[in-house]
Structure formats: structure tokens, C-alpha cells
N, C-alpha and C positions, 0 to 999 in steps of 0.2 A: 418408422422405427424411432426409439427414445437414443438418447446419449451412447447410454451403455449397451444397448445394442448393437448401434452402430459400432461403435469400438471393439464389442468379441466379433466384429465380421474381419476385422484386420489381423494381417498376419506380424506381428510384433519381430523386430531384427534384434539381436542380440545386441547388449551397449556397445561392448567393444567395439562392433561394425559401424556404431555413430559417432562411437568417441572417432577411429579411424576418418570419419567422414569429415567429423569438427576438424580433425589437421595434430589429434595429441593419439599416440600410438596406444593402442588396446592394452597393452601389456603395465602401462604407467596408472590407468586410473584403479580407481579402489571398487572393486566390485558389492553391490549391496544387490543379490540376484541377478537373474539373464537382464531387464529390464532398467534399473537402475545403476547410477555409480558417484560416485566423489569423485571432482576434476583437484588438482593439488595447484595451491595456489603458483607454484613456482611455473604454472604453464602462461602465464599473466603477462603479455610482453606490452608495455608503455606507451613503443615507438610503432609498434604496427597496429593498437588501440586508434593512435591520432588519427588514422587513417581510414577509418571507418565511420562510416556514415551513421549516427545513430538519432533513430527516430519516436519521438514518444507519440503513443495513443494516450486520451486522455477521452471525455463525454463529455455533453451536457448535463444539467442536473438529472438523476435517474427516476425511475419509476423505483417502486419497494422491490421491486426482483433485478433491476439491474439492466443496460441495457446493451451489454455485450461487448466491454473493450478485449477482455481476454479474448472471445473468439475472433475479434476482427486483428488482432495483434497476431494472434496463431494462423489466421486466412492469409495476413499481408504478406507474413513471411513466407506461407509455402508459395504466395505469388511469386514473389520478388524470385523466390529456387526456378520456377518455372520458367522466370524471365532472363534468367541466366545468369542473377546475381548470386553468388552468396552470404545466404541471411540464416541470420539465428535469432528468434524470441528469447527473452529475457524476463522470464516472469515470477510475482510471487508464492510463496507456498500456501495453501488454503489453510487458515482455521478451521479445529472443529466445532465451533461457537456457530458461524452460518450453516457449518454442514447437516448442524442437529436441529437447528433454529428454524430459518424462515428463508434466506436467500441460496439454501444448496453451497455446491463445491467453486470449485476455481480453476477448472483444468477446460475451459472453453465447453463448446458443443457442437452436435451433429457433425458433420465431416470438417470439422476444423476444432480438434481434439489437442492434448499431449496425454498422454498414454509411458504405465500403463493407469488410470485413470482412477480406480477404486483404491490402488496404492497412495497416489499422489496426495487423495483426498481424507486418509485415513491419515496413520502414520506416519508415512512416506520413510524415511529415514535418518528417525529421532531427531532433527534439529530444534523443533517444538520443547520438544521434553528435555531436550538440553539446556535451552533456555528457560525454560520452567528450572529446571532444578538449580543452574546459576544462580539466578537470579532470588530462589527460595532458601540458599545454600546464606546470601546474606541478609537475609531477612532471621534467617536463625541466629546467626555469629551476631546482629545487633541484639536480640534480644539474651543471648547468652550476655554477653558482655555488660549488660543492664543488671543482671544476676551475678555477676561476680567478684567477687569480694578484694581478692589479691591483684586481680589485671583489669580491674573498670576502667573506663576509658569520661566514666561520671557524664554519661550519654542524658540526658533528659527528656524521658518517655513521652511527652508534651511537646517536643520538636521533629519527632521523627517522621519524615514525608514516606520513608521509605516501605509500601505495602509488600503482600504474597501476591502470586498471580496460579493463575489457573484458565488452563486451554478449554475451554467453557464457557455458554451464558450462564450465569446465574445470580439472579439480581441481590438472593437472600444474602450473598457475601461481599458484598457491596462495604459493608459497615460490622464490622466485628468486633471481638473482646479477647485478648488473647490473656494467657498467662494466671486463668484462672484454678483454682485447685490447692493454695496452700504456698508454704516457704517454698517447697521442692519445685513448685511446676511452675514457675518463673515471680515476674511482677506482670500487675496486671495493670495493660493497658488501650485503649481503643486503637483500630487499625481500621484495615478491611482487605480487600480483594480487585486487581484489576485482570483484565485478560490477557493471556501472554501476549497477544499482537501488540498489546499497548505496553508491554515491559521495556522501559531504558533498555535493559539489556538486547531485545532486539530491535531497539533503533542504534543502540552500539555495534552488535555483529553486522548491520545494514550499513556501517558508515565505514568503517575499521577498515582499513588497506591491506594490513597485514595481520599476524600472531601477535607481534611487538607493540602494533597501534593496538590491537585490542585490549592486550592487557593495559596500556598506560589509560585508556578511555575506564576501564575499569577501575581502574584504583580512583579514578577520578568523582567517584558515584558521590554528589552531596548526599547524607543522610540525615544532618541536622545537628541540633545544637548541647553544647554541655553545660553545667549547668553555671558556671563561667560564662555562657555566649561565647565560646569558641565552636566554632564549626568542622564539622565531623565529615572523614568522605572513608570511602570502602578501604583505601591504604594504609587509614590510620586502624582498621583492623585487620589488615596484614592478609586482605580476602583475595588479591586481583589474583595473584597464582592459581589458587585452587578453582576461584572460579573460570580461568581463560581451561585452566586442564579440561574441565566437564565441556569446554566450548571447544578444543580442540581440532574433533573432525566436523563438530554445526561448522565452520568457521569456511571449508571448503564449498563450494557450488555442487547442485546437484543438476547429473546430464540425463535427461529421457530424451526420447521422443517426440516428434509429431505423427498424427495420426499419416501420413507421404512420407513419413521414415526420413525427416529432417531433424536435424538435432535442436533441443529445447532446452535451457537452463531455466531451472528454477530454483531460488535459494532468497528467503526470510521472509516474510508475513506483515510487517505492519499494515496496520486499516490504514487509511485516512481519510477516517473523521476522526479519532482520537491518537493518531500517529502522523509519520509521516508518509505513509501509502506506500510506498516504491519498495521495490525489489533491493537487493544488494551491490553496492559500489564495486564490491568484490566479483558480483555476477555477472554483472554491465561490461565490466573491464574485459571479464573474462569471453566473453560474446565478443566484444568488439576485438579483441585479438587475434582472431580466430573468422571474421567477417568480416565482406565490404557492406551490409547492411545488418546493423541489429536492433532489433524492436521489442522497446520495452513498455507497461505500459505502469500510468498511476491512478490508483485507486479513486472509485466517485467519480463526479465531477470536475470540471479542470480548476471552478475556485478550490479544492480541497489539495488532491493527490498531486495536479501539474505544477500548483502554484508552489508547494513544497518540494517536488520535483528539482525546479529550478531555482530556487532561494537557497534552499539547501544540501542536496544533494550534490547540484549542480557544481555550486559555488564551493562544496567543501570538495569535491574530487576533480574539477578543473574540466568538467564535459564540458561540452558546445552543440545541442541538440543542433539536429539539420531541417527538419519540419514537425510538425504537430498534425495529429490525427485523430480530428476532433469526433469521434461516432456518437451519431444520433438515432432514434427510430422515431417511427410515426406515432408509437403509441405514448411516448417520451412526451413528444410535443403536442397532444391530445390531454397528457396528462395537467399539464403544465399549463392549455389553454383550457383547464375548467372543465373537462369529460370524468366520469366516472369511473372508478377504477374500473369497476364490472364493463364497462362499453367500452373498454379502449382497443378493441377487436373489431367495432362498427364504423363501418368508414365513416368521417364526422369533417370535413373542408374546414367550417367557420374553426374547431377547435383547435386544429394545426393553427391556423393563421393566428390566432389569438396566443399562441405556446410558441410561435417563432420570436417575439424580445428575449424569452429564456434564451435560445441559440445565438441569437446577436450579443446580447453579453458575454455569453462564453468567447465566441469568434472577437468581439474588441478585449477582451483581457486576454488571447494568443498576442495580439499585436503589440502589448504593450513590453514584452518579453523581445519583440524584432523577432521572432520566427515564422516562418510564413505555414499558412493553414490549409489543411485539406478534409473537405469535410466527408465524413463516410457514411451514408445510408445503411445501418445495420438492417439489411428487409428481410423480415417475418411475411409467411404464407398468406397470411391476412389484410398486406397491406395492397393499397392498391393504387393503378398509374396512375390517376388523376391523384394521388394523398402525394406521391414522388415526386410530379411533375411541381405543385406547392412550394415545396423544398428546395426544388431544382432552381425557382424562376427566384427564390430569394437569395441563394446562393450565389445567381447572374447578376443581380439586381447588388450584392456587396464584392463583385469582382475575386468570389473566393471558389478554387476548383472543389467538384462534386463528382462523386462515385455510387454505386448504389454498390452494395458489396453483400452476393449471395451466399457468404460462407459458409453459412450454418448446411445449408441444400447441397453446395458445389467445393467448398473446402477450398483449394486453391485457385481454381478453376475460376470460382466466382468474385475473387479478387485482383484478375488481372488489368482492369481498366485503373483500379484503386494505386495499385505496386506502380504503373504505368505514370500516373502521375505522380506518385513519392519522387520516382525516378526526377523526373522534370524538374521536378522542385529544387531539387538534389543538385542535379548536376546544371540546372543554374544559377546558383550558389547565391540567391537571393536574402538568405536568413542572415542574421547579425545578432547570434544571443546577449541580451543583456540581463543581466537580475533588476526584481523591481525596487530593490534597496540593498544600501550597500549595512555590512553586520558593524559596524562599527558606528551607525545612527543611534540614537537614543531610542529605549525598549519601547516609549509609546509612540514612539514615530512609527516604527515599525509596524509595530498594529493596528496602528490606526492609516496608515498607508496599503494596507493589508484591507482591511474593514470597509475604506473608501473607495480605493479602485478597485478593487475585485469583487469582493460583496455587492459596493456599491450604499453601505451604507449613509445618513447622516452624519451619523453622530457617535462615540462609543464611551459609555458608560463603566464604570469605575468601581466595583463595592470596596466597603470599607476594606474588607479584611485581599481584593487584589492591589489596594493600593498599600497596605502596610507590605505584603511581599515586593512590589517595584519595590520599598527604601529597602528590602533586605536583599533584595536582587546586587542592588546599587553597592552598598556593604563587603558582599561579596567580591566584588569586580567582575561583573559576571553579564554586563551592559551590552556587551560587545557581542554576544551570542543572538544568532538568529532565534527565529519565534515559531513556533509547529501549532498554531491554532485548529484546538478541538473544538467543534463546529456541526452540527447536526450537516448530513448531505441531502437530506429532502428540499432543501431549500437554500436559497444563495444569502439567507439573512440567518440567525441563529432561533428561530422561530418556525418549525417545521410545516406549519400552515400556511405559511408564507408564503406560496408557489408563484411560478411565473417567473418575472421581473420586477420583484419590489421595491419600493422608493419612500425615502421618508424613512426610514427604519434606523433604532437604534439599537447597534451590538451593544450587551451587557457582558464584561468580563466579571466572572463572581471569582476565578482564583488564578494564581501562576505558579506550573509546580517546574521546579528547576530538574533539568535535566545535564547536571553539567560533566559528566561524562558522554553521552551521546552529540554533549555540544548546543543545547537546542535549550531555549523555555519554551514552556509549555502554556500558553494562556488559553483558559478553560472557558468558554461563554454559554451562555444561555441555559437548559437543562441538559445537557448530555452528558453523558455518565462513560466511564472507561471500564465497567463489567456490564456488558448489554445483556436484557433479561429472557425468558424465552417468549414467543407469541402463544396465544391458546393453545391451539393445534399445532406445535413444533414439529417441524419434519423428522423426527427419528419416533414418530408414531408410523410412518408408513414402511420403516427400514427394518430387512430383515434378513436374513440369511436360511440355507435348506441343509440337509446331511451333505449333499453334495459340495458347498461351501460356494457357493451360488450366489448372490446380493443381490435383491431387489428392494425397491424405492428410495434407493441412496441419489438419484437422478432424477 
């Protein structure tokens, strides 16, 4: 059976009996259908948060389809329920950009699900579109204000960072022209398009603590310069109000499911490769209030999603992860030691061993964090015990524990040696999180400390036009903010060819877009782009629906 098979075999419990279960009474949350609901931030308690174990899943560098952190985040946790703790997963909401694209949903697979599954991965309930229309809502008010005569603000259309976004790949809008048509239909100027995952506004709703931090992060939005050289942010257009109103119920966590009828939060969406990956501060919180273990995970690779995890995330909401869970698969580290994508199904010895420096870089950039690591075998049908055993004897061989985790096949079941060890981890309190820098170092420190021990770069390069932003970074006062480096994730260098464990390589930063209400720069390297375009064959050619209101090939 596929995904969605398996999941109409389940008999789905109504929220209120999970909200019940989470520990917040059925009659308080906000119902969006049987299956869905909004937890209200006031259920958020601080002091029994501290108390809870919270554990990130992170990868090694992926394959182009991914190598399963949601599903082994959603396995760990129904383990951990079966082991007698309780746990809650903590995950993001899916983009429709992969869903239509090339990498599919975000709601795990086979018997280690959250549900209900064609919901979550569609609409779910408008947080998307909320931040779409935020976030679009001042992207209008700038260019109204450019157009008018009595209440300009004398904005100069030539400084404005500030793009539209849209819940989509689409490369065509990448680079635009707005404002064209006459006096009436504005002034015209170049813009373009990024993907709502990549909108400040949802690395704001991702960070914000509350209603009150959201709006101040909001008024906080740089948008650029007058024609003065005075600097322009969303408050000096009087936007934060209106835009926290439209963000009002995005701003709560969303409660489903697990496919074992455990409760699952999911709430905000950044990538990270051109975000900061991770779920929401607000959702984390809300999990660990409510659990003795919760499991969240970050997007990509652990140089991408963990490393920002813990820089910033961490750092700006005061967590202290308790272990790291690093999933890998055989076809990962096949891909990685030089096999073809098409063979990565044939058992192949020499390529694993050749694709195991990629897993050893990952596992010593855990350590450099003090958290102690548990590596997780994501096994697919195809792999086989001599490709495991490989794994295993490297695993021995760097004194790091190892699990093979059947989730996909066994759902919780097949992650009780995995939970079993988190446990161990846990409760011998071996971790000491620390950040790999502190935000008050200088911007290139940062990056290039970023670049060198994680990447593992040489050397990091400079173009003209990201060194005129550091002096305007500087200008600003605005030194002291962490760094969210867009990064391709095919590879640990910004050079997607790059596979393996490369050496010798230099990051090329070509720009830094300030993001100083989310808190964060943004320094941009190599070619990656923040509106990904579609592949040939995008998956919403095989997606369909019947009279019956049926969905196939959404999975």
C-alpha cells in the first residue's frame, strides 16, 4: 500500500479526544473540522516546558527526495508513547511548492503518518495564506505610499528589499516589474517574487512568543531607504496592526494526529535552505508544556536546518536540546559515495563506504553543539543487512549509538530500540548545549565560522555588492543579529555538485538581505534562489481527484 492508503485504513479520533489527551480540555481549543483544531496560546506554561526533554531530528546531506526526518520524528514519538513516556512531535507545515514540484508532502509516511494527511498537505488551515496576505498586504502599503502625493514617506523605489511572495514554485516571478500601466497604476519599479516559506513574515510568526512580540517584530520589517538615506521599517507605515490582525489565528499552533492516535503539532513552514527550517517557538513550547518528551525536527541536513536550529532558534527562545537524531539511509550514503541516482536501490558496499565522510561530518558538527548523537537507520525494503551492518561497524568504530528504525513498515513499533536509546541519552544527562557563536561577534565572523566548521569550507568569498550591504548592515546597528545562510542542501559546500565531503572549497556570498524583524541576516551564497522553479515533470501532473472527491497521486 502507498501513504494514502495506508492512512484511509485508519480510523481517525475526533481532536477534541487528542486535545483531551495532550492535557488542554476539548471544549477550549478552536475547532477547524472533526480532525483539525487551534491550541490558544494561553495553554503555553514556561515552568513545566523546562521540564521536558526536547529532542531534534536533524540528516545527513539528503538524496533530491529526502531521507525521512519527519517520518522517523513521527516513529520516535509514537515509540517513546509505547514506552511509556509521553511525547508529542513538533512539526512543520508543508509547502505547496514541493507538494506540486518534485519532493511531495510533509506529513511523514507508511505507518508513521500525522493525519488527516491530504488536509495537512493542501490548505490545512490558512496559516499559509495568512502569511501570504501579511506579508502581500505590505508589500501594497509600500508601493501605495511611493504613489502618494499628501502622505509619502519619500521611500526610494531603488532601495526597497521588500518582495511579494507566493505559496508556489515558479521561477518566472523570480524578477518582476510592477507598477506599470500609467499615472493611475502606480510607479514602476523592478521587484520580484519569493516563496511564502522564505517570507520574514514566517520566520517572524516562527520566532514571536506571543501576539505582542509579533506585532513589535513586525513593525520592525527593514524595507529600505528615503531618498534622504533614512531608513524605512513597516511602523513607519503604520502596517504592524493590520498585519498581526490577518496573522491573528496563524499565530496559534495546529493539533492533529498521529497515525496511533498521538497528538501532533504542527504550526509554520520555513525551508531551510533559504530559511531557517524549523517549526515554531510557539509550537515547541507548546509540546514541551504538555510532554515529558518532544520531538521536533529541522529541515535538510544538520549543516542547514540544526545548525539554525540551534544558533537561532535555540538562542533566541532559551531551549536546551537533550539529544540529536541524526537519520540517515543507505541510499543517502550511496548517493553521496558516487552511485547513480537510478542504482541507489542495488546493493553497492564500496559506495556506502565511500558516502560515510558525509555522515562523519555531520556526527562531528553534532559535537561541536555538546549534544550527544544518536544515529537513526531510516531502512527502506531494499536495503540490505550486510549495507546496515557498514553503518553499524562505523557507528562502533566513532563510539556513537545506532538504531535501524522500521517506521515506514512498523510505525511505532519499529522504533522502539531508537526511543530506547533517546531515553538513555536523556536520562544520563550527558549533553551541555552550547551555540557555535555568540550574536554579538562581528557579521563575518559569524559566517565565516559558520562556512568553516560546518560546511567545512576554506575560504569565503565576498562580491562587491555583499560587501557594500555588511557597511550598511553596520550603519544600521544591526551587527549583533544572528545569520540564517541560504545554502543549496545537496551539498555541505554551496556548489550542488559538490557531493560527499568536500575540501578545499570556497563559499561565495553574492548578497545579505536583512531581516530585522524576524531578527536574523540573511546571507545568500552560491546560486540559490528563494522562489524554487518547477522540474520537467512536476508532481501535480500525476494529481487528481474523482466525483467522488477521492485524491490520487498527491503521494
Amino acid at each position: 500500500m502507498n501513504d494514502l492508503q495506508i492512512a484511509n485504513t485508519v480510523s481517525l479520533k475526533n481532536i477534541a479526544a487528542i486535545a483531551e489527551k495532550f492535557g488542554i480540555p476539548g471544549k477550549d481549543i478552536e475547532m477547524y473540522g472533526r480532525h483539525k483544531a487551534k491550541l490558544p496560546i494561553k495553554f503555553i506554561n514556561k515552568s513545566k516546558a523546562k521540564k521536558s526533554h526536547l529532542i531534534l531530528v536533524s540528516a545527513t546531506s539528503p538524496t533530491p527526495a529526502g531521507e525521512g526526518k519527519t517520518t522517523i520524528s513521527i516513529g520516535l514519538s509514537e515509540g517513546l508513547n509505547r514506552l511509556g513516556k509521553k511525547s508529542t512531535v513538533v512539526l512543520r507545515e508543508p509547502s505547496l511548492g514541493p507538494v506540486f514540484g518534485i519532493k511531495g508532502g510533509a506529513t511523514g509516511g507508511g505507518f508513521s503518518q500525522v493525519l488527516p494527511m491530504e488536509d495537512i498537505n493542501l490548505h490545512f488551515t490558512g496559516d499559509f495564506a495568512a502569511i501570504e496576505k501579511a506579508h502581500n498586504l505590505l508589500a501594497a502599503l509600500i508601493d501605495n505610499n511611493i504613489q502618494s502625493k499628501s502622505m509619502s514617506l519619500h521611500i526610494d523605489p531603488r532601495t526597497i528589499g521588500w518582495k511579494r511572495v507566493l505559496d508556489l514554485n515558479d521561477r518566472a516571478l523570480r524578477r518582476v516589474i510592477v507598477g506599470l500601466g500609467g499615472t493611475s497604476s502606480g510607479v514602476p519599479r523592478e521587484t520580484g517574487f519569493d516563496i511564502t516559506a522564505a517570507s520574514e513574515i514566517m520566520a517572524i510568526l516562527c520566532l514571536a512568543e506571543s501576539l505582542s512580540d509579533l506585532k513589535r517584530r513586525l513593525g520592525q520589517i527593514f524595507i529600505g531607504y528615503t531618498y534622504d538615506k533614512e531608513p524605512v521599517y513597516a511602523k513607519d507605515l503604520k502596517a504592524q496592526g493590520a498585519m498581526t490582525v490577518l496573522l491573528k489565528d496563524a499565530i496559534n499552533p495546529n493539533l492533529v494526529q498521529t497515525i496511533e492516535g498521538n497528538p501532533a503539532i504542527i504550526h509554520g513552514g520555513p525551508f531551510a535552505n533559504i530559511a531557517q527550517g524549523t517549526n515554531s517557538v510557539i509550537g515547541t513550547l507548546m509540546g514541551m508544556s504538555h510532554s515529558d518528551y518532544t520531538i521536533t525536527e529541522a529541515g535538510f541536513g544538520f549543516d542547514l536546518g540544526a545548525e539554525k536550529f540551534f544558533d537561532i532558534k535555540c538562542q533566541s527562545a532559551g531551549l536546551k536540546p537533550k539529544a540529536v537524531v541524526l537519520t540517515t539511509t543507505i541510499r543517502a550514503l550511496k548517493y553521496h559515495g558516487g552511485a547513480d541516482l537510478k542504482s541507489l536501490t542495488t546493493p553497492h558496499i564500496e559506495a556506502i563506504k565511500k558516502g560515510l565522510p558525509n555522515l562523519e561530518k555531520h556526527l562531528e558538527n553534532i559535537n561541536k553543539f555538546q549534544v550527544a548523537p544518536i544515529l537513526a537507520i531510516n531502512k527502506f525494503s531494499t536495503d540490505t543487512e550486510e549495507e546496515i551492518q557498514v553503518i553499524k561497524a562505523f557507528a562502533k568504530s566513532k563510539g556513537v549509538n545506532v538504531a535501524v528504525a522500521d517506521v515506514w513498515q512498523k510505525g511505532g513499533a519499529g522504533a522502539l530500540d531508537l526511543a530506547q536509546k533517546v531515553i538513555d541519552i536523556v536520562e544520563s544527562n550527558i549533553s551541555n548545549f552550547k551555540p557555535l557563536y555568540q550574536w554579538k561577534s562581528p557579521v563575518k565572523e559569524k559566517i565565516e565560522r559558520i562556512a568553516k566548521e560546518i560546511y567545512g569550507a576554506e575560504y569565503v568569498d565576498y562580491t562587491a555588492n555583499a560587501k557594500a550591504q555588511l557597511a550598511k548592515i553596520a550603519k544600521l546597528g544591526l551587527e549583533q543579529l544572528p545569520v540564517c545562510i541560504a545554502k543549496t542542501q545537496k551539498s555541505l559546500s554551496d556548489n550542488p555538485k559538490l557531493l560527499g565531503r568536500p575540501k578545499d572549497f570556497i563559499i561565495t556570498v553574492r548578497e545579505i538581505e536583512i531581516a530585522s524583524g524576524a531578527g536574523f541576516l540573511i546571507p545568500i551564497t552560491g546560486n540559490i534562489m528563494r522562489m524554487p522553479g518547477l522540474p520537467s515533470h512536476p508532481s501535480s501532473e500525476h494529481i487528481d481527484i474523482n466525483d467522488d472527491g477521492e485524491i490520487s497521486g498527491l503521494f
